[in-house]
LOBAMAR-300676 format. One line per field, with one value per residue (C-alpha): residue in one letter; z, x, y. Coordinates in Angstrom, 3 decimals. Layout:
% residues N
res	c(a, ...)
z	c(Z, ...)
x	c(X, ...)
y	c(Y, ...)
This chain:
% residues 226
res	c(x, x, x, x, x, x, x, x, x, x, x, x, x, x, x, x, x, x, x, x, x, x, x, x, x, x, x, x, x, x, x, x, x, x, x, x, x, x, x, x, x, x, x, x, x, x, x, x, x, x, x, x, x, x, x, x, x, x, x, x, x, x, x, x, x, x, x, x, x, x, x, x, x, x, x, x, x, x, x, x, x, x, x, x, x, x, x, x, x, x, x, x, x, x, x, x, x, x, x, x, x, x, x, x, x, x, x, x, x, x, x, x, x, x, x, x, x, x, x, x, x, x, x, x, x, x, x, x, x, x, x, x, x, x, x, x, x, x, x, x, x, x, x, x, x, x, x, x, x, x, x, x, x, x, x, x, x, x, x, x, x, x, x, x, x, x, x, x, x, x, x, x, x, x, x, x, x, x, x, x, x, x, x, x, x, x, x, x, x, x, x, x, x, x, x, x, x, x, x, x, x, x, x, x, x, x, x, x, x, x, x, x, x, x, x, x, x, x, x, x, x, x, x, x, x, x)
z	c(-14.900, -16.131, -12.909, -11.097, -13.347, -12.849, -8.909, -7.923, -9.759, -7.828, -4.479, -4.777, -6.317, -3.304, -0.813, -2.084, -2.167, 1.599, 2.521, 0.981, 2.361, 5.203, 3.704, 0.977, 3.890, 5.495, 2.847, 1.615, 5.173, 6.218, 2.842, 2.009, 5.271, 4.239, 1.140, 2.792, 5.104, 2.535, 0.070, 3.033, 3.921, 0.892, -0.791, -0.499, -0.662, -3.101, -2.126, -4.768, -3.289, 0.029, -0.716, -1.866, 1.142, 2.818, 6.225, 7.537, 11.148, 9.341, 7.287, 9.961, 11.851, 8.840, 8.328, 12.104, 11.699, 8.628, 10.311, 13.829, 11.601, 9.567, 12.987, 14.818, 11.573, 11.472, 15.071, 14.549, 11.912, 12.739, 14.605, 12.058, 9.655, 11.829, 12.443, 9.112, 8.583, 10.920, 10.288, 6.817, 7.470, 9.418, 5.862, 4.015, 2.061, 1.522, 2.810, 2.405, 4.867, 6.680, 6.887, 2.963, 3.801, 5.783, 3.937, 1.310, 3.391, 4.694, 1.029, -0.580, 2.113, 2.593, 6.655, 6.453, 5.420, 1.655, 0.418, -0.407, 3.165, 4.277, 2.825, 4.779, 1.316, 2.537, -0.332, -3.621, -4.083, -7.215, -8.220, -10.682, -13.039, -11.002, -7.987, -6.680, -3.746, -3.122, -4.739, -4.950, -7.764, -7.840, -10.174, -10.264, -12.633, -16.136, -19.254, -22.049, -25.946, -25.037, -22.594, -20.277, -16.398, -15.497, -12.312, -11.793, -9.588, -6.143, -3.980, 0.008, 2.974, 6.392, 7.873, 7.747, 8.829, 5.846, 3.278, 4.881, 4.197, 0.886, -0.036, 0.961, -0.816, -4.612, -4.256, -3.662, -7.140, -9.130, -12.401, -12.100, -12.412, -10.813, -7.129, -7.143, -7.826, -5.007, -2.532, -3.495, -2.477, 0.134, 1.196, 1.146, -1.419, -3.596, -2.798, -3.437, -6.420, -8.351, -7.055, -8.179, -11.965, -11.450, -8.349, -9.378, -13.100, -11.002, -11.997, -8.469, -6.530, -4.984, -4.224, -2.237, -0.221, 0.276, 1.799, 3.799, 5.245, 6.154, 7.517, 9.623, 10.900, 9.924, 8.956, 12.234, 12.311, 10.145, 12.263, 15.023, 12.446, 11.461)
x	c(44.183, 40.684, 39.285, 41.400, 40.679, 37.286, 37.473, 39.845, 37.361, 34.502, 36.611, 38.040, 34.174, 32.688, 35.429, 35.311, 31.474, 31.563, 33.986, 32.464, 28.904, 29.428, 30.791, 27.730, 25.289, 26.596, 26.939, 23.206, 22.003, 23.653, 25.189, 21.979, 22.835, 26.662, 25.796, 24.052, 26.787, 29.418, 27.598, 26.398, 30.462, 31.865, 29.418, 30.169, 27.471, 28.253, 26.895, 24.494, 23.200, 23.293, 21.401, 18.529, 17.969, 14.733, 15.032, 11.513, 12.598, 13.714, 10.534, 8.408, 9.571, 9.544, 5.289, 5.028, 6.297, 4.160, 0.741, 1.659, 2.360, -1.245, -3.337, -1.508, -2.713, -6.371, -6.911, -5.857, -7.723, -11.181, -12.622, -11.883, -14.005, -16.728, -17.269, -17.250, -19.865, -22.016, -21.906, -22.209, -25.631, -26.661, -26.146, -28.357, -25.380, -25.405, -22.659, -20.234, -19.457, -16.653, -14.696, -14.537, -13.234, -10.579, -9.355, -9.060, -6.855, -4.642, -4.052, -4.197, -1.821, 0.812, -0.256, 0.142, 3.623, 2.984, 4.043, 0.880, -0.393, 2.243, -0.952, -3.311, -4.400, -5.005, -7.222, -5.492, -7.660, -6.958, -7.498, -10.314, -9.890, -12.297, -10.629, -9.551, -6.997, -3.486, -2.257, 0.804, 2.188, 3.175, 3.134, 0.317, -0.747, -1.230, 0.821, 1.655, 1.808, 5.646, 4.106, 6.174, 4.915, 3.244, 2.851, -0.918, -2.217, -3.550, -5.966, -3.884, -5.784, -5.023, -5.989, -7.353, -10.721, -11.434, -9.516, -12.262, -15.297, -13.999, -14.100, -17.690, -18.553, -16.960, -18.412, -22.104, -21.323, -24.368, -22.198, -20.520, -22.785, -19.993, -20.131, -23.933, -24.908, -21.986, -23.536, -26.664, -25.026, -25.862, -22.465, -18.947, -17.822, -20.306, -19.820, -16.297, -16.259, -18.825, -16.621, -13.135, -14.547, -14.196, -11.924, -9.407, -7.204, -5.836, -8.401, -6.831, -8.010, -11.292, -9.902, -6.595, -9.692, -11.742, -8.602, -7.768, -11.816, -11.313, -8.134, -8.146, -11.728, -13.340, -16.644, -17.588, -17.719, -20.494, -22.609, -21.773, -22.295, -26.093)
y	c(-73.930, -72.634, -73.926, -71.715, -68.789, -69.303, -69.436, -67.039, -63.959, -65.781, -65.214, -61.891, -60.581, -61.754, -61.007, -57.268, -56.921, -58.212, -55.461, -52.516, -53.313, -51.776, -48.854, -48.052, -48.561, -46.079, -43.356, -44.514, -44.081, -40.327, -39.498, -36.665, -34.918, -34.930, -33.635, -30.676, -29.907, -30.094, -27.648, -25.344, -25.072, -24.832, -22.582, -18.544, -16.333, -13.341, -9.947, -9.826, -12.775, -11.708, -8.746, -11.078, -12.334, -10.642, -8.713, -9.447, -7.674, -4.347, -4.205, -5.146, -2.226, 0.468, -1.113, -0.586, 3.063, 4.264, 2.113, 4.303, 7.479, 6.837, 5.741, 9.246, 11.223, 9.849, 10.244, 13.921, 14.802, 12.385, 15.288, 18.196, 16.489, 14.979, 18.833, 19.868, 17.469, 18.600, 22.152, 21.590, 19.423, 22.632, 24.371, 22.078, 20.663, 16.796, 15.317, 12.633, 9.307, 10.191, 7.554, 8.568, 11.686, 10.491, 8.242, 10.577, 12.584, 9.866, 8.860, 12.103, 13.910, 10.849, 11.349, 14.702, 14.601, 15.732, 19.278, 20.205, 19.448, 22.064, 24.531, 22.979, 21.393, 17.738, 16.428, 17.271, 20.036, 21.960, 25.761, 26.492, 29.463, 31.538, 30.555, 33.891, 32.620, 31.755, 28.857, 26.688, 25.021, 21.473, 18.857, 16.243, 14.002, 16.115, 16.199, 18.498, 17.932, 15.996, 13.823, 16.050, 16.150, 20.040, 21.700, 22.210, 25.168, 23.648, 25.526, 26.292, 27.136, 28.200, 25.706, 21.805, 22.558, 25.717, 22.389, 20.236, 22.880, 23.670, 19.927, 19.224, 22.578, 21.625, 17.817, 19.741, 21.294, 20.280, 20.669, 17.585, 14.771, 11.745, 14.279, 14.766, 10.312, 9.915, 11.979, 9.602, 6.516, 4.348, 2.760, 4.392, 1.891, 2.555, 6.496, 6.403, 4.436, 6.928, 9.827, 8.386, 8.576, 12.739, 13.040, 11.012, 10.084, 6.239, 3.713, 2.049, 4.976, 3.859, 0.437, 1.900, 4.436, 1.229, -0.889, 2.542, 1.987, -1.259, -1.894, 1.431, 0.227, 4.025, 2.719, 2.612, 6.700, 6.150, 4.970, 7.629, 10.544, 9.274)
């Protein structure tokens, strides 16, 4: 009898382990790529997850839009200032690159599309308190005592080429020190960077000018403007 008892577990062990084999072998060899399937199937997307989930074609076609928009803008503007430039060399005025200037303007005016272009004013240009012209309010980037955002008086013009002459004109001011050393300046970067100190209160402004430069190619009107 303890034979027995000893023989029959032997048996059924091995007769069960031969007929399961198959079946683990199986499940080892395509059980990962069940295990996908089944959790791809069965799993339901909420909408908050959904709305995770990036639309690269949509974007793609909003970046195409605004680069198309910017490139339309600087080729309408490019000659306005080249212009200026030159009429304000005629003057004896030192002058600035231009691909400076327009980035200025693309950044400074949104492409044009800013309220503050709608006056012609395309580079942030504010009213001093002799300025004796028409001005438009709007705010900017100055605070009261509350840390409360002001409107700040901005110089309008009737046109983009007077904004343009006007520009050159207040950065030839020998008062401010950051305008004159810019003007002195060998390469728009360094140009722009000495100018932002004065021109501008975002300590990111000459590097957003600079990537304007280079990805729009303007430092090539440079060279046509020596």
């Amino acid at each position: 009898m303890s034979l027995l008892k000893i023989v029959i577990p032997g048996f059924l062990i091995g007769l069960f382990a031969t007929l399961i084999t198959p079946i683990v072998e199986v499940n080892f060899a395509f059980g990962k790529n069940t295990y996908s399937k089944q959790t791809t199937s069965s799993r339901q997307l909420s909408e908050k997850d959904l709305k995770k989930i990036p639309k690269p074609k949509k974007y793609n076609k909003t970046q195409n839009k605004k680069n198309q928009a910017r490139e339309q803008y600087i080729e309408k503007i490019t000659p306005i200032v080249l212009q200026e430039i030159k009429e304000a060399k005629e003057k004896g005025l030192k002058t600035p690159f231009p691909s400076v200037v327009i980035a200025q303007m693309t950044l400074e005016s949104q492409n044009g599309k800013s309220d503050l272009a709608k006056h012609n004013n395309h580079l942030g240009l504010k009213a001093s308190k002799k300025y004796k012209g028409k001005t438009a309010k709007y705010y900017d980037d100055e605070y009261d005592k509350n840390k409360r955002k002001i409107k700040s008086n901005f110089m309008t013009f009737n046109s983009v080429d007077d904004c343009v002459a006007s520009y050159i004109e207040r950065i030839n001011s020998k008062k401010i020190t950051a305008y004159k050393h810019a003007l002195e300046k060998a390469t728009p970067e360094a140009q722009i960077k000495t100018m932002a100190k004065k021109y501008a209160t975002n300590p990111n402004y000459a590097i957003a000018i600079i990537a304007l430069i280079n990805k729009h190619d303007l430092n090539k009107l440079n060279e046509e403007n020596i």
